[in-house]
N, C-alpha and C positions, 0 to 999 in steps of 0.2 A: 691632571688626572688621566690616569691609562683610556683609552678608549677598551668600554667594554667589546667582545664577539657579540655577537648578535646571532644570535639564532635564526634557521630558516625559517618564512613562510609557511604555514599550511597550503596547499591544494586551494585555489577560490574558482567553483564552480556556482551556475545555477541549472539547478536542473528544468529541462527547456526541449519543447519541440513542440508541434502541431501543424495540424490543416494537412502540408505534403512534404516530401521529403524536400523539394525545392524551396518553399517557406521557411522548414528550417535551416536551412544551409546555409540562408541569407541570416537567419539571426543569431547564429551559431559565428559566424564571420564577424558580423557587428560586435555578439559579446569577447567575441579573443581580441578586438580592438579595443576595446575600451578595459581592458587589464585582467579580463580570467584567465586565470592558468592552467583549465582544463575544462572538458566538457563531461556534460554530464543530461546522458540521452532518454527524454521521457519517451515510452514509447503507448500508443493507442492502443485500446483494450481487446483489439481484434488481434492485434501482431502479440500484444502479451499473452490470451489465450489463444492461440493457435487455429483463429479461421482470418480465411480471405476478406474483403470488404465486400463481397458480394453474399457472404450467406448471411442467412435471417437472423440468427443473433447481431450480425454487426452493425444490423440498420440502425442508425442513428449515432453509432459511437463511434465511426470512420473519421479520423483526426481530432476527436474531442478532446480528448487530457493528455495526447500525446501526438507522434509522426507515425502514423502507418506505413510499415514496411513488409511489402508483400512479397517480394523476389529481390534475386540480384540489382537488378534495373533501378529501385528507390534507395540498396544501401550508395551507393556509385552515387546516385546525385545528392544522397544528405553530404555525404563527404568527401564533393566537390571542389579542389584547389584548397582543400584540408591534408596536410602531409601528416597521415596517420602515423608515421614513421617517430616522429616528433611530439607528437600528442599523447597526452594521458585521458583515458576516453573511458568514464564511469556508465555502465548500461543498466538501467532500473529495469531488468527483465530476467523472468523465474522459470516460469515451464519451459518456452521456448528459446534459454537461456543459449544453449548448444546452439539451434540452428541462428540465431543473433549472431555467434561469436565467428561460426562458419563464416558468414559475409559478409564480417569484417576482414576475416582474417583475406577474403578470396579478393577484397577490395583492395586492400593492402598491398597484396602479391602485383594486381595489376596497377599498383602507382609505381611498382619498383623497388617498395618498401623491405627492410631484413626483419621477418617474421620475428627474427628470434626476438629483435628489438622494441615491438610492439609492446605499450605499457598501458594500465588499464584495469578495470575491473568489472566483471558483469555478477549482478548481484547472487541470480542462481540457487537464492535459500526458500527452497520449498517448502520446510518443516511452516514457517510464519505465513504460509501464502493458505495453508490449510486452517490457520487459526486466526487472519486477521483479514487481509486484503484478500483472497479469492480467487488468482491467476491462476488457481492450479487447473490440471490436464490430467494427468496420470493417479493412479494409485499411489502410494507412500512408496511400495518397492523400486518399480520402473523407474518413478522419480529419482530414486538414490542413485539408482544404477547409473544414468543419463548423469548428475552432478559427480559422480566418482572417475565416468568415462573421460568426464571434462576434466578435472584435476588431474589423472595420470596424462590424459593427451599434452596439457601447457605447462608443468613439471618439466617435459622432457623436449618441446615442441617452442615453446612461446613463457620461457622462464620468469621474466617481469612481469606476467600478468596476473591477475588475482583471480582466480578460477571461480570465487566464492566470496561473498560477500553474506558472513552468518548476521542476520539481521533481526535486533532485538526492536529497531525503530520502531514498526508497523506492530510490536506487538504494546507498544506504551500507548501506541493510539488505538488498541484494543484494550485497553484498561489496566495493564499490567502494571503492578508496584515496581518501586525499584529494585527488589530481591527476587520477584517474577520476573523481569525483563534481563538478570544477569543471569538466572539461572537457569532460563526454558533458552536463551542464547548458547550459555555452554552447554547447554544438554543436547543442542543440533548440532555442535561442533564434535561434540565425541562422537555424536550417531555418525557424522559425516568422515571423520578420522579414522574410527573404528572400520569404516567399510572402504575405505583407500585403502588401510593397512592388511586387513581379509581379505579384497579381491584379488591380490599378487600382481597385480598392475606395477608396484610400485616396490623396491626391495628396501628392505629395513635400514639398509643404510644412508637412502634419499628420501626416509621419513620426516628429515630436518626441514629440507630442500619443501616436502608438501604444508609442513607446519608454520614458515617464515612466510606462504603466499596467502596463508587464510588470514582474510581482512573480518575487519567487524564493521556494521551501520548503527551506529548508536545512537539515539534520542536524544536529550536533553530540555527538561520540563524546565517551568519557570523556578519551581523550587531551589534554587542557585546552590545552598550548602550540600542537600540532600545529592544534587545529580552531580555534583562535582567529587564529593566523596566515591559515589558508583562507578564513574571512571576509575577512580583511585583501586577500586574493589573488582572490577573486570581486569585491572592488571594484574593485582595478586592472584586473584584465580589462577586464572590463562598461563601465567609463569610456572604456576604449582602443577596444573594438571598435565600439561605437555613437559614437564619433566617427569614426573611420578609416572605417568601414565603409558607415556610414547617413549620415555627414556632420551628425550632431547637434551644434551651439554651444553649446546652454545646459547648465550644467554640472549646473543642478537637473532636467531631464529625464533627464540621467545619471544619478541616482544610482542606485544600487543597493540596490530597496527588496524587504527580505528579511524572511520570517515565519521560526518555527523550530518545530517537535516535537524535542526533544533525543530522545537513540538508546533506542532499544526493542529493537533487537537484543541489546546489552550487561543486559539487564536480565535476571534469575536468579532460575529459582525454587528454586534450593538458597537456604536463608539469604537468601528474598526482602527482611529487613529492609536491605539494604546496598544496596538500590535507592534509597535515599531519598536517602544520597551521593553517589551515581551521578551522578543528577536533578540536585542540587544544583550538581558541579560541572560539569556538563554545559551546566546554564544559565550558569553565571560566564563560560565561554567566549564565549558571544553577546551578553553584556553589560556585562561590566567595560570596556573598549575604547567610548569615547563615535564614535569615527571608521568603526567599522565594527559598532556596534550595532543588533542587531533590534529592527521596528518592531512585531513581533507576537510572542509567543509561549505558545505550550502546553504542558505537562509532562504525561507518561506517568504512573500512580499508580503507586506500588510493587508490584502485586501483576497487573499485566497478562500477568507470565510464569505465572499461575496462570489467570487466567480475565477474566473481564468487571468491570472496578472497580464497587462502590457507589459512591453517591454521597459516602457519608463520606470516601471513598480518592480521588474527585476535588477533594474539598473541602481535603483534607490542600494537593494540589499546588498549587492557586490560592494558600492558603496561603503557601508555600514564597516566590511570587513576590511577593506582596506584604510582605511583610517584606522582603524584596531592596530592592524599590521605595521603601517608606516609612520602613522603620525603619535603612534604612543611609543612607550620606552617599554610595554609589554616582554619585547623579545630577547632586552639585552639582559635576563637577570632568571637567576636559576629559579628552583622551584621556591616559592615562595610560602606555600604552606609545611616546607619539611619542617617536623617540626612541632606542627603545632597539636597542641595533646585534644581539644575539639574534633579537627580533623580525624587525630588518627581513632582515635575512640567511634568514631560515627562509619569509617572505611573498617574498622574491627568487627562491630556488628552487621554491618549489609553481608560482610565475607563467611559469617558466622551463619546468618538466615539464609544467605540463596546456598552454602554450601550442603546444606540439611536439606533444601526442593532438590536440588543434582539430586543428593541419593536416595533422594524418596522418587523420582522420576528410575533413574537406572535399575531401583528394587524392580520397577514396574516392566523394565526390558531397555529402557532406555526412550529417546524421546517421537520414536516411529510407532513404537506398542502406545507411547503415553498419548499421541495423537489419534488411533483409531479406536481408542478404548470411550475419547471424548473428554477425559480426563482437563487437558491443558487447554481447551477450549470452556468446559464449566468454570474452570479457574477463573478464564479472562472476562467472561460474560458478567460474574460475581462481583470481581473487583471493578469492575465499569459498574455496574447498577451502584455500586456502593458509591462510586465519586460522584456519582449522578445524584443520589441520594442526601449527598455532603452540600454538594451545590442549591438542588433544592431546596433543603434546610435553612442555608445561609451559614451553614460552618464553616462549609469552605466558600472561600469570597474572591466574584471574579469581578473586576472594577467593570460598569458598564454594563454589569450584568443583573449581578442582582445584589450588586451595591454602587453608591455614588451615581445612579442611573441617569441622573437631570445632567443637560447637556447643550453648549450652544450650537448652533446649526455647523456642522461639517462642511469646508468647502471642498473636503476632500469626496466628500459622498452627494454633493448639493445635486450633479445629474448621476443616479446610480447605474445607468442604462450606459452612460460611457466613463464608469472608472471599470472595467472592468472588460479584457475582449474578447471578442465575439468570434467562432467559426464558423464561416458562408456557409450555410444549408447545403449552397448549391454544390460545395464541394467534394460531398462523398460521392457523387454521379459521375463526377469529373476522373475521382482514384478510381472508380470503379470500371469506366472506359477504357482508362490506361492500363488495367491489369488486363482487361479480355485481349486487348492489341498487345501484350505481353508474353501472351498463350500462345493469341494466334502464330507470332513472329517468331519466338520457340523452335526451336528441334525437338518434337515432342515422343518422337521416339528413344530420343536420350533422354528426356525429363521422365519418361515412365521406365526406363530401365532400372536407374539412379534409383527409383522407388522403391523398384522391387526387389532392388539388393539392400536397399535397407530396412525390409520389412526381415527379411532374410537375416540378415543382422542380428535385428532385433530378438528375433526367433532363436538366436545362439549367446553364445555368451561373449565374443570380443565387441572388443571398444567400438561405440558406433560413431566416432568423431570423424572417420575418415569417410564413410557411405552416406555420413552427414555433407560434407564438403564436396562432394561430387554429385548429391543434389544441387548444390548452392550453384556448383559452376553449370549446371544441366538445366539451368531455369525452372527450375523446381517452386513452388510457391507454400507460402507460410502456412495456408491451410493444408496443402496437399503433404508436407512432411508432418505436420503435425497428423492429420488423421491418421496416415500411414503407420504412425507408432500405435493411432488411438485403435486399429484393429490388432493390434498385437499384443497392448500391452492394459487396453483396453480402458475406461475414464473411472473419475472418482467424485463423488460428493461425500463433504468434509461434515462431521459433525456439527451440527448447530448450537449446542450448549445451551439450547434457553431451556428445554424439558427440567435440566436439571439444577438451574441458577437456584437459590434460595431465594426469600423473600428480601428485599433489599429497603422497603418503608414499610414502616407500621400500618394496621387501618384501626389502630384504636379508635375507640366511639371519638367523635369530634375530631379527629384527622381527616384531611382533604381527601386521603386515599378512603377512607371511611364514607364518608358522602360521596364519592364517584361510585362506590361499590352499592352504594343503596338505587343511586340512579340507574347503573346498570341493573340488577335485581328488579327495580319495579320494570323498568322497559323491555327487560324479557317475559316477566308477567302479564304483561297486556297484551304481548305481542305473542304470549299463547305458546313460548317455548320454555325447555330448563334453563336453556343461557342464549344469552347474545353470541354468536359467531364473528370473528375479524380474520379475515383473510390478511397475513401482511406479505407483500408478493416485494420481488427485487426482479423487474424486465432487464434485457438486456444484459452486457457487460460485466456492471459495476460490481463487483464484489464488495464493495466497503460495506461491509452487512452490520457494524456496528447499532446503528442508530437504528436500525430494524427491528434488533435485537432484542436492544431495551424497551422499545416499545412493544414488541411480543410480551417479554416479563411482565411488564407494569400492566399489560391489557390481562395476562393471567390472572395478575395480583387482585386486579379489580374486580374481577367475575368472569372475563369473555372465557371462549373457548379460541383459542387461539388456532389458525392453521397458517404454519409456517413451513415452506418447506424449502428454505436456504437460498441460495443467487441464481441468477443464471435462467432465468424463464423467460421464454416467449410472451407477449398478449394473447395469443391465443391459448397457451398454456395454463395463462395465470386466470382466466374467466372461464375455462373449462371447473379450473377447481373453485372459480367461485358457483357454478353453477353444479356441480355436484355433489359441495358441501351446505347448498344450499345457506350461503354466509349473509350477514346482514350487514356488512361494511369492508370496502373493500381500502386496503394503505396501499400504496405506492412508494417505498423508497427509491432514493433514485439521486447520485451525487457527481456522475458522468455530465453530464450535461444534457445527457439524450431525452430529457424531459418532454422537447416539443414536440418528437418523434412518436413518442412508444406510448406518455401518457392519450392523446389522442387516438389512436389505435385500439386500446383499452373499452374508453369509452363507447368506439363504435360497434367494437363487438359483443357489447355489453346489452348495447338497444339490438343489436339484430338477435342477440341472445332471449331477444322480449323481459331481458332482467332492469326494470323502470323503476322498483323501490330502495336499491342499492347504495348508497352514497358512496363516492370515489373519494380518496383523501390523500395528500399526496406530499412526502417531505422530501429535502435535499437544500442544495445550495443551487436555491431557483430565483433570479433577479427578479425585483420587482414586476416589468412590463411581462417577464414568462409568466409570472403568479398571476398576474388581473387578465391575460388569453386564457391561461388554463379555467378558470373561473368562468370566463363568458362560455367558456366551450364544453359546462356541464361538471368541473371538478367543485368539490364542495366547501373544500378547505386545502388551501397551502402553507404545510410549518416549512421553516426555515432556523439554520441555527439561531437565530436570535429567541427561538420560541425553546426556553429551555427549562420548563416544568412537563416534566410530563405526565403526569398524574391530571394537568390542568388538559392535557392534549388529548387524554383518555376520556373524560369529560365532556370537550368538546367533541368524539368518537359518539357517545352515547348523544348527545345531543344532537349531533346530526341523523344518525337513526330515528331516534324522534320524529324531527323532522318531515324524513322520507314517507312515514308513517302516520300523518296528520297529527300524532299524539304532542302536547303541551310541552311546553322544553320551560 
């Protein structure tokens, strides 16, 4: 028998970092030893939005979910005796996307590395940072400007590298169907195409050249037929529009070249071991189909519904994909679904539905106007309440969740305090000492020059990649370039979408949401107002405002008067507005980790605020031992994903008011 070709590999990355740039350097070494083929750089929510680790928003989220990188001096030691030159090096960062790539690139220069060579991607898609996750910095224009400046800079500069990384991921974990998630994707890639091709940056004949580097971050749910078809229906698209549209011929600058993290929303810490199947066939969907297979991909570890993976629980999922790779016959055999009239029938209609959001998005300006109008954020707010609603119900059915519940004792979960690891407290003291000796040690009359030519910059209209890069060499720091733009170009908060979600559960008489809404109703009556008030506050960092959100809606639906007023607040910010909307319950989200930090903080200000009838309430992905300190230390109740009714959580909301309030629960 002939020996079949064999097709390449995907890209197997995991995406990886925390505590300092030295911790990760070390695990970054470990994982290319043990067979990844690329890196893939999480970074802390301080270095993604744009301050130092010494200002007050970053207290507490200093190496949490990522590697805080503050200057020149921390990219140098993550990629240490790393020959960037040789590497393919994916970077999970949006705002401060530009000054990232900067110190790479100045890292690079000083290993001896050929610029042009450098391969890679930093992700860069602002549009989804407005409507899902929250990294944003700038207004919608600035931002364009900054991701346009970066595409004509590495076009011409840094050819292999992928300037942009349009990412529909983060909006499937904001709720988005599979025909939302194709079509609010292309509808950032036009925005962003359209304004490389407007700026004159770039001339029409090396339009191909900017069209063959735009990469996509794609999702994949459990749903296997459903997301393998979408794949199938992002190519069509993608092929059609950058011909029709940009007038691209060559069919290989069409293609549609797509990375994947399979879904992290679907993943459960009831019964976290059934995550491992999840994963599995989450990956099958992005790679069984040779026609419409990813060119990169990363897996979630099973236990990221609980906390921060070990390295052992990253190692499992690399794993996972290499036996995919090597040990099956996956790669020797073309596409498998050509063909099949299932298939094409199901990839007919996703191309049909999101084709119709494109141009009901574009009537609207396209997807910058579809973003400030709030529009694409109701969208995603709607279709989350409505899964959530699904779930609820029991129509839609998650094993371990709220079906097949009963369960023998986990050894994978028996101590939960060590499956899952931990960031020494002590450490943000430690990044935060290093950065002031960083200052100190500086030429700080170049680092403030560098500045101000590129506030200068900013203020005109050329590219700011290069007055970027001579901060980076001038010891300039993450915070300091970023304000610098933020007096120029000045900041932005993103529509919140819950004002205008619909109702997403019934409260017909004898519905749960029915009965929650009678308890609220009477507890406002005794308590002598029109409504119950809930503050739902997001401290700190974390923008993952999802689960916030829904709980905003459902506290609507029930009776409260909601005050929400988006991510990104201080504790002093967020007990100021509890104490001048005069609220009677105060949420807490919170999915960074900075829990131990921020929620105690809260509290204190809260007593010296003389505010004592209040109840604090407080969700995220908070390990068991955080959940029973936050309790001893005055919180009232801790949800967690495994708490996923939330009608039953609004409930418990009223009943703790109660409580507070001597009245009868």
């Amino acid at each position: 028998m002939t020996e079949r070709q064999k097709d390449r590999p995907w890209l197997m990355r995991t995406y990886a970092g925390h505590s300092t740039a030295e911790a990760s350097n070390e695990l970054y070494r470990r994982n290319l030893a043990k067979g990844q083929t690329g890196l893939s750089v999480a970074f802390d929510l301080p270095t993604q939005t744009g301050y130092d680790p010494d200002h007050v928003l970053a207290r507490g989220e200093v190496g949490r979910v990522g590697v805080p990188v503050a200057h020149l001096g921390d990219m140098r030691r993550l990629f240490q005796d790393i020959p960037l030159e040789q590497m393919n090096t994916s970077m999970t960062i949006n705002a401060t996307a530009m000054w990232l790539l900067a110190l790479y690139e100045v890292v690079a220069e000083e290993q001896g590395a050929d610029v042009a060579k450098l391969q890679g991607t930093t992700q860069n898609d602002i549009v989804k940072e407005y409507l899902s996750r929250g990294t944003h910095v700038f207004p919608p224009g600035p931002s364009l400007r900054l991701t346009t400046d970066m595409i004509a800079y590495t076009v011409a500069r840094i050819p292999k590298w992928n300037p942009i990384n349009i990412c529909s991921y983060h909006l499937q974990e904001a709720g988005a169907t599979p025909v939302q998630e194709i079509a609010y994707a292309m509808s950032t890639a036009i925005a962003v195409l359209d304004a490389v091709r407007d700026s004159g940056q770039v001339p029409q004949e090396r339009m191909g050249d900017v069209v063959a580097r735009i990469s996509f971050f794609v999702n994949a749910g459990v749903r296997f037929i459903e997301e393998m078809c979408k794949m199938r229906a992002f190519t069509r698209i993608w092929d059609r529009v950058t011909r029709e549209r940009y007038g691209i011929e060559d069919a290989k600058q069409r293609r549609f070249r797509y990375g994947v993290q399979v879904n992290s929303l679907g993943l459960t810490e009831a019964q976290p071991e059934n995550n491992v199947q999840r994963i599995v066939l989450e990956m099958l969907a992005v790679t069984l189909g040779k026609d419409a297979r990813a060119r990169a991909v990363q897996l979630p570890a099973w236990n990221e519904a609980l906390g921060l993976p070990r390295p052992w629980d990253q190692q499992w999922s690399l794993r996972i994909q290499q036996v995919l790779a090597h040990e099956s016959d996956l790669l020797e055999y073309e596409d498998i679904f050509r063909g099949s009239h299932v298939i094409e029938a199901k990839v007919d209609e996703l191309v049909a539905e999101a084709s119709a959001e494109i141009e009901r998005v574009q009537e609207m300006g396209g997807a910058i106007p579809a973003v400030e109008s709030g529009y694409l954020k109701s969208q995603l707010v709607s279709s989350h309440a409505l899964r959530r609603a699904r779930i609820e119900s029991g129509e839609e059915k998650v094993v371990g969740v709220n079906s097949y519940e009963t369960s023998e004792p986990s050894p994978l979960t028996a101590d939960l305090d060590t499956a899952i690891m931990t960031v020494d407290p002590a450490n943000e003291a430690r990044v935060v000492e290093a950065l002031e000796t960083w200052r100190a040690e500086r030429d700080d009359a170049r680092a403030k020059a560098a500045l101000e030519a590129l506030k200068a910059t900013a203020a005109g209209d050329a590219n700011l990649m290069e007055a970027t890069l001579e901060c980076a060499r001038a010891g300039v720091t993450t915070g300091e370039w970023s304000f610098a733009l933020r007096d120029v170009f000045g900041e932005f908060r993103a529509p919140t979408g819950v004002s205008s979600a619909p109702v997403a559960v019934a409260a017909e008489e004898g519905t749960p949401l029915a009965e929650v809404r009678a308890k609220v109703a009477a507890t406002a009556e005794a308590l002598g107002v029109g409504k119950l008030r809930l503050l739902v506050g997001k401290p700190g960092l974390d923008g993952h405002s999802n689960g916030a959100e829904q709980i905003a809606v459902r506290a609507r639906d029930a009776g409260f008067e909601v005050v929400y007023q988006g991510i990104r607040l201080t504790p002093e910010q967020i007990v100021s507005a509890a104490v001048a909307e005069d609220v009677h319950c105060v949420g807490l989200s919170i999915l960074s980790g900075s829990h131990g930090e921020l929620v105690p903080d809260v509290l204190r200000r809260l007593r010296r605020a003389g505010v004592s009838d209040v109840p604090v309430i407080v969700g995220g992905i908070i390990p068991t031992a955080d959940a029973e300190e936050l309790k001893a230390q005055g919180v009232a109740a801790v949800f967690t994903p495994k708490d996923f009714g939330i009608t039953e959580m609004i409930g418990r909301i009223a009943d703790e008011i109660r409580l507070a309030h001597n009245l009868e629960v």
